[in-house]
C-alpha positions as a printed NumPy array, in Angstrom:
array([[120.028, 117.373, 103.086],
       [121.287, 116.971, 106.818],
       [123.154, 113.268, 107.176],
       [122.946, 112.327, 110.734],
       [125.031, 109.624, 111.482],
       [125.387, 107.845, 115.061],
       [127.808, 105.095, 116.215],
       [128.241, 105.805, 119.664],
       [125.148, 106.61 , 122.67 ],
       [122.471, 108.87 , 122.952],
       [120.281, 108.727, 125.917],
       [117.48 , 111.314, 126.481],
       [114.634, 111.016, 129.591],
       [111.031, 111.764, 128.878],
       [109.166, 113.711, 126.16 ],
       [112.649, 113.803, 124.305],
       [113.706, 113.228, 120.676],
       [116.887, 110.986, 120.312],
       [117.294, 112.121, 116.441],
       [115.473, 114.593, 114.17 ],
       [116.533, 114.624, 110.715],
       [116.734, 114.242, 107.324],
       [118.953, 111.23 , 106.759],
       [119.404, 109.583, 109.652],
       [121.997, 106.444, 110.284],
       [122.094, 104.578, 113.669],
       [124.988, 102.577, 112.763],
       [125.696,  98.704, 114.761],
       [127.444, 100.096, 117.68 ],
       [125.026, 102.817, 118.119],
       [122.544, 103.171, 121.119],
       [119.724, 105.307, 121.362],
       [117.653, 105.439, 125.149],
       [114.324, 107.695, 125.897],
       [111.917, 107.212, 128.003],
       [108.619, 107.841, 128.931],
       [106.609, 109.65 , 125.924],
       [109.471, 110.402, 123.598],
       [110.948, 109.51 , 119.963],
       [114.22 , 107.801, 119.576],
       [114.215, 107.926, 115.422],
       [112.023, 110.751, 114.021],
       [110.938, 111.041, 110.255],
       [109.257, 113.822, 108.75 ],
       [107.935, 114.896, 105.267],
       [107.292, 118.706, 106.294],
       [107.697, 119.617, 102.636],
       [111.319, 118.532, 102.182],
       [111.069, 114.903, 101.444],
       [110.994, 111.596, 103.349],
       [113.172, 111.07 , 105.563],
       [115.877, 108.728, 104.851],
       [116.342, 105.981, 108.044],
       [118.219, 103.126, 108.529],
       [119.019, 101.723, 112.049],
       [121.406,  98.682, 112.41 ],
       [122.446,  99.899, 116.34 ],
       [120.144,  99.585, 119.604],
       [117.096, 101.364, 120.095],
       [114.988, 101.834, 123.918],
       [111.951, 103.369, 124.816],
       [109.925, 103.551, 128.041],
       [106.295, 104.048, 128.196],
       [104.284, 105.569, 125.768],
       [106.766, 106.078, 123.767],
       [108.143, 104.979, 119.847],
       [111.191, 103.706, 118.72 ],
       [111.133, 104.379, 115.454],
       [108.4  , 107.278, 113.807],
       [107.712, 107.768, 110.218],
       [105.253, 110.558, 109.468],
       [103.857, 111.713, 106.334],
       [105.709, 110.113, 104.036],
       [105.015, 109.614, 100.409],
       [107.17 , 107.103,  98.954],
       [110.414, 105.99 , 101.342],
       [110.313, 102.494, 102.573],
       [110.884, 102.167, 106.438],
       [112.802,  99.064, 107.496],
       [114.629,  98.178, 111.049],
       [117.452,  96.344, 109.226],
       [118.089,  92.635, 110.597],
       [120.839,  93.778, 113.177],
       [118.563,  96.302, 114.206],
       [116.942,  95.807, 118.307],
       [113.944,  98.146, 119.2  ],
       [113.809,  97.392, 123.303],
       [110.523,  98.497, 125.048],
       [110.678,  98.981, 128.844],
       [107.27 ,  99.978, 129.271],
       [103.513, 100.39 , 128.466],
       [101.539, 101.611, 125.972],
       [104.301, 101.908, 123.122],
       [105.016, 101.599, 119.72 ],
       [108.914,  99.834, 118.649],
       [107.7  , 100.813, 115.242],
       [105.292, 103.485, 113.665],
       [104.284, 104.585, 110.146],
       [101.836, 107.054, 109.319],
       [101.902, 108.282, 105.227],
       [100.055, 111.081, 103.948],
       [ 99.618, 110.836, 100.311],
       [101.849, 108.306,  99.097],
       [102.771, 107.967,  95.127],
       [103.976, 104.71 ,  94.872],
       [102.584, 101.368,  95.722],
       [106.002,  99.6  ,  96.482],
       [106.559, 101.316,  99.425],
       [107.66 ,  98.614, 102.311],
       [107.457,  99.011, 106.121],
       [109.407,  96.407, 107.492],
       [111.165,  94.595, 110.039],
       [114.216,  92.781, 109.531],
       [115.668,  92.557, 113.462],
       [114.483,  92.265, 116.719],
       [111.736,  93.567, 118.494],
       [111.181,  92.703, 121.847],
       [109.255,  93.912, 125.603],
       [110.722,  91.797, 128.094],
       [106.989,  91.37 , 129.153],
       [107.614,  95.155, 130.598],
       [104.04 ,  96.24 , 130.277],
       [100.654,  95.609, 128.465],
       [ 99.209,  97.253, 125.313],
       [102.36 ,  97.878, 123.455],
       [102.883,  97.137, 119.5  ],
       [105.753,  96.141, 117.682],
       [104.447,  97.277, 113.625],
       [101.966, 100.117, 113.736],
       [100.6  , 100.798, 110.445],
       [ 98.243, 103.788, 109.35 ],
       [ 96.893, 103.932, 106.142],
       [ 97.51 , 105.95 , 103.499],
       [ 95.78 , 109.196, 103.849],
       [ 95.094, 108.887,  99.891],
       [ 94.426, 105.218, 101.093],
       [ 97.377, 104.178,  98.449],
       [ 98.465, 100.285,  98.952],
       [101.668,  99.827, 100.858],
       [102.674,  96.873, 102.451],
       [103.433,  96.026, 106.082],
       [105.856,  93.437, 106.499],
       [107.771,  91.33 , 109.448],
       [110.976,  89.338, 107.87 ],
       [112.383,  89.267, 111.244],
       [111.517,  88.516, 115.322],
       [108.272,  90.423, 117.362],
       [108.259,  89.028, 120.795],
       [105.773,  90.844, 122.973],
       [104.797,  89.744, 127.06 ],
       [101.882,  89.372, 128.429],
       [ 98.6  ,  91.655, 128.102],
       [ 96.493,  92.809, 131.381],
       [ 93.184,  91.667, 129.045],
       [ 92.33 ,  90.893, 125.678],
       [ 90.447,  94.061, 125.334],
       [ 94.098,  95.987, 126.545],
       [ 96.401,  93.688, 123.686],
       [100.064,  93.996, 123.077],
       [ 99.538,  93.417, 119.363],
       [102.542,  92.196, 117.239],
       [101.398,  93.778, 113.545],
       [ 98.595,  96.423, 113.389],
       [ 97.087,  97.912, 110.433],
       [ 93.296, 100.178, 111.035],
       [ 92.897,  98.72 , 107.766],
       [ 89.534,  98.061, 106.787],
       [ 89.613,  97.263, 103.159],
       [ 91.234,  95.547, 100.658],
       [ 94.2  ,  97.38 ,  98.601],
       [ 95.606,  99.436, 101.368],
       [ 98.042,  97.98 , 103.876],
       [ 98.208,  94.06 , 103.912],
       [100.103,  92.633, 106.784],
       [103.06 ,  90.094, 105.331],
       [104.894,  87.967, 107.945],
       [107.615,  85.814, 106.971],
       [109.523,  85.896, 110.316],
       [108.067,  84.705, 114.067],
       [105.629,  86.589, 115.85 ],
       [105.21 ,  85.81 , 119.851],
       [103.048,  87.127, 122.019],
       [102.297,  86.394, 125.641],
       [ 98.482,  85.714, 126.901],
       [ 95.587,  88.004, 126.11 ],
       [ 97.819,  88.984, 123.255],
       [ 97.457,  89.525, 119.452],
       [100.121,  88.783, 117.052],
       [ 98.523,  90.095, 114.115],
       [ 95.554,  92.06 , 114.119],
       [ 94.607,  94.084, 110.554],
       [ 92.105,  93.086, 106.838],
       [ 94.63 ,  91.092, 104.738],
       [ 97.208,  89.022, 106.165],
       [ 99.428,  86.913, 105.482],
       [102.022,  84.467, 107.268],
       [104.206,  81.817, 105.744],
       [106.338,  82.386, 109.302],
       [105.666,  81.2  , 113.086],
       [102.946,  83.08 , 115.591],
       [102.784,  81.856, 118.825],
       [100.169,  83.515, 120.831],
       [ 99.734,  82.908, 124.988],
       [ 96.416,  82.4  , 127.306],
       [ 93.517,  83.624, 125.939],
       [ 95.528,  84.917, 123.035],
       [ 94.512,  85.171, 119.222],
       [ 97.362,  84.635, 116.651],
       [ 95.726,  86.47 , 113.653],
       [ 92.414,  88.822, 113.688],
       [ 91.352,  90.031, 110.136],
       [ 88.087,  92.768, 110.396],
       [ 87.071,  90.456, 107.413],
       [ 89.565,  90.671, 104.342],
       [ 91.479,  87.493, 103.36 ],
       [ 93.777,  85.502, 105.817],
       [ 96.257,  83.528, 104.068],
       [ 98.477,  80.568, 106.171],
       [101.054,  79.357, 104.909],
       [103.171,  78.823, 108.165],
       [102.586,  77.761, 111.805],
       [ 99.999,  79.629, 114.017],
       [ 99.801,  78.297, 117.543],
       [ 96.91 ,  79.715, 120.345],
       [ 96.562,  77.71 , 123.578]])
């Protein structure tokens, strides 16, 4: 295995990978920059295993663009750790993305513990996307820590906090136990099951929490103007 271990800056322009590898460590004074359509952190199961990823530093994108990307994995867990920033300057992005081919364990976690944040740079961005399983094998998508997302153009273009293309029960509930904001026309989460005993504050014309019918536990606060 390749250990890839960052503590000091790494800034790349567009269509660029900050880090590729098979353990990689973005330590609390690290800094990672891209910017429009590129990868900061980049995770994949080519036949080797998961890749192992933990970032505690400073992560920025620009449009169309992820901060961190976790493909085909079948059993790591995927976590921003809770001194861990994801920064989007820009449209159309993902701070966070997980897409698992088979996966052989039903603990796995995809979670954020820090900050994830827009600055109200652009519309249609996501802080938690989550694909199912391609064996459709239950994981869990969780937010222990802070999504704050700006304003949308229109409901029908949404930043979205937490996404799942869930569509049935037993494949990727959406768990929040931190504080979701989004700004108006905004969704803070959008998936089948989901669950908040956090905050989600949603702007103008904004919906806190859209299920495509499963069940919608709250146990928290969920505030739409």
């Amino acid at each position: 295995a390749t250990d890839i271990v960052n503590d000091g800056k790494i800034t790349g322009g567009n269509k660029n990978y900050g880090i590729f590898g098979t353990t990689v460590i973005h330590g609390a004074t690290g800094e990672i920059t891209v910017g429009d359509k590129g990868v900061a952190i980049y995770g994949h199961n080519n036949g080797y295993g998961d890749t192992e990823i933990s970032n505690t530093g400073k992560i920025t994108v620009g449009s169309q663009s992820t901060g961190i990307y976790a493909k085909d994995y079948d059993t790591k867990d995927v976590k921003n750790s809770n001194t861990g920033i994801i920064e989007i300057n820009g449209s159309q992005s993902s701070a966070m993305a997980f897409v698992p081919k088979n996966l052989t364990a039903t603990t796995t976690v995809f979670e954020n513990e820090g900050k994830i944040l827009d600055n109200n740079s652009g519309s249609n961005n996501t802080g938690m996307f989550a694909k199912v399983a391609a064996n459709n094998v239950l994981y869990t998508t969780k937010n222990s820590g802070t999504i704050t997302l700006g304003d949308s153009s229109a409901l029908s273009n949404p930043s979205v906090g937490m996404y799942t293309n869930a569509s049935s029960t037993g494949t990727n509930p959406l768990i929040n136990t931190g504080k979701i904001s989004v700004g108006n026309s905004g969704i803070g989460m959008y998936g089948f099951e989901e669950d908040t005993t956090g905050d989600i504050t949603a702007g103008n014309s904004g919906i806190g929490i859209y299920s495509q019918g499963g069940a919608v536990n709250i146990g928290g606060s969920s505030t739409t103007p």
